[in-house]
N, C-alpha and C positions, 0 to 999 in steps of 0.2 A: 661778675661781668655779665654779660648776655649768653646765652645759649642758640646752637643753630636752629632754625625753624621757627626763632622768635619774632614777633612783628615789635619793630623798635621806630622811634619818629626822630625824625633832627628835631634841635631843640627850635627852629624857626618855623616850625610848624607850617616849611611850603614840602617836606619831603620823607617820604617813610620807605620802610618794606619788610624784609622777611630777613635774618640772618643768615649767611653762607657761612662766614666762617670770623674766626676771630684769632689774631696773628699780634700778638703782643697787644700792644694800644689802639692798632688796627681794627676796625669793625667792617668786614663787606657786608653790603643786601643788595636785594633785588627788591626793585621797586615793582609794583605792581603792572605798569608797563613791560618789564622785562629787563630794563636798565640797570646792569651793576654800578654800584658807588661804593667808596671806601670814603670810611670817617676816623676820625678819633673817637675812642668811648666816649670821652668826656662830653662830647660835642651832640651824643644821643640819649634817651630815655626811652623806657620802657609804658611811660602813662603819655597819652595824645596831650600836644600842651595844648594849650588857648589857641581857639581860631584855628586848628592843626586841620588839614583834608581828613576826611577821615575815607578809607578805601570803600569803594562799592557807593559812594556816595556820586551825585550828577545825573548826566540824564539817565534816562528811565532805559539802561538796557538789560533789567532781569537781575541787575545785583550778582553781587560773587560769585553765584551757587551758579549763574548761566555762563559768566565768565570762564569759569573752572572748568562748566561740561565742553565750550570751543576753547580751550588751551591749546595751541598747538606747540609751539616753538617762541620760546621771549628771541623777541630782536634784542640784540648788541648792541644795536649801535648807539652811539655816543650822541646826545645833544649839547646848542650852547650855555643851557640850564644845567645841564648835569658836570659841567668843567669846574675843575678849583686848580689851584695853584699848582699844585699836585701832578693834573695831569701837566701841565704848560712844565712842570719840569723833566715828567718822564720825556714827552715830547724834544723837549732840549738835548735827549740823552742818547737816543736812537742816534747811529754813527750818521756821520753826515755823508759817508759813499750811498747808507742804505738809502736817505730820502733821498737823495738825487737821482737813484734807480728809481724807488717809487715814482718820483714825482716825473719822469721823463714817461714812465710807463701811464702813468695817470691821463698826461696832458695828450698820448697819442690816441686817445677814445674817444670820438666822435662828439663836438658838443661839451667837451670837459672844463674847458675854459682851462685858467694857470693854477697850478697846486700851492704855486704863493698867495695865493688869494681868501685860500679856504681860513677858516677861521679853526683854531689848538682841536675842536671836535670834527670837524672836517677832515682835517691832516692826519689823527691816530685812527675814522676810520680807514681810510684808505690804507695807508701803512698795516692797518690789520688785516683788510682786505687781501693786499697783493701779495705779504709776506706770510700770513694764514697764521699769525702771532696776535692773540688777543691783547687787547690793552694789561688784562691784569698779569699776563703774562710778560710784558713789560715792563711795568711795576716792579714786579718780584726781582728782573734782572735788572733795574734800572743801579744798582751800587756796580754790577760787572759790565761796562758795555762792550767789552771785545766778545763776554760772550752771549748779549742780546744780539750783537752782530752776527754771529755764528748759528742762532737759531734761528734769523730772519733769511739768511743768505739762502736755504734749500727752496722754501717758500718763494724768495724773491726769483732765485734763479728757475725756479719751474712756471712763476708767470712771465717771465722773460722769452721761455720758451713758448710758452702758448702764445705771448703778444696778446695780453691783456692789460 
């Protein structure tokens, strides 16, 4: 299989990164952005196929070695690029009291517009946001959801309190 800290590429050659961990057929990385994904192995390699990004490639700012030296923190969050089916079903799975706290708490933030609107990366950030429950941390509980509910609810209920 893969090993952690390997740089592995999807076989469409628009998406790569680094391994985190590897959970049966599961493969997570972190893309070079900072974005986790989870693949299937089968779905990755370890050689850049044809046409593949290759990392440190683009405009001219210093290549890796200056990237490495400003690292500070990868953002999380989620884009419409980085969505598969996957997440649209974790998302389906979160109970439906939590998004309706979510999404009431969302819509009362100045300029938020409606939480219906956001598009499946839109929706698990905020839900990760309010509830302080990462997506992969959804994932892993997305077979129990009484108790994905149970770990959102302390998170949910403390932005509840602050009215965030």
């Amino acid at each position: 299989m893969f090993s952690v800290g390997q740089r592995v590429w999807h076989r469409d050659g628009q998406r790569s990164g680094k391994v985190l961990e590897c959970e049966g057929d599961h493969v997570f990385i972190e893309q070079d952005n900072g974005a986790e994904l989870d693949f299937r192995a089968s779905e990755l390699t370890t050689a850049p196929p044809a046409g593949a990004k290759m990392p440190g490639a683009g405009p001219k700012d210093g290549g890796s070695a200056a990237r490495q030296a400003r690292y500070v923190m990868p953002n999380r969050t989620l884009t419409a690029v980085d969505i598969t089916p996957e997440h649209a079903r974790v998302l389906g799975i979160v109970p439906v009291r939590t998004v309706q706290a979510v999404a009431a708490l969302y819509e009362r933030r100045p300029g938020a517009g409606k939480f219906s609107a956001l598009e499946v990366a839109g929706k698990l950030n905020v839900i990760a946001e309010i509830t302080a429950v990462p997506y992969r941390t959804m994932r892993e509980y997305s077979d129990r959801p009484g108790e994905l509910g149970l770990l959102m609810g302390k998170g949910l209920a403390d932005s509840q309190r602050a009215g965030r």
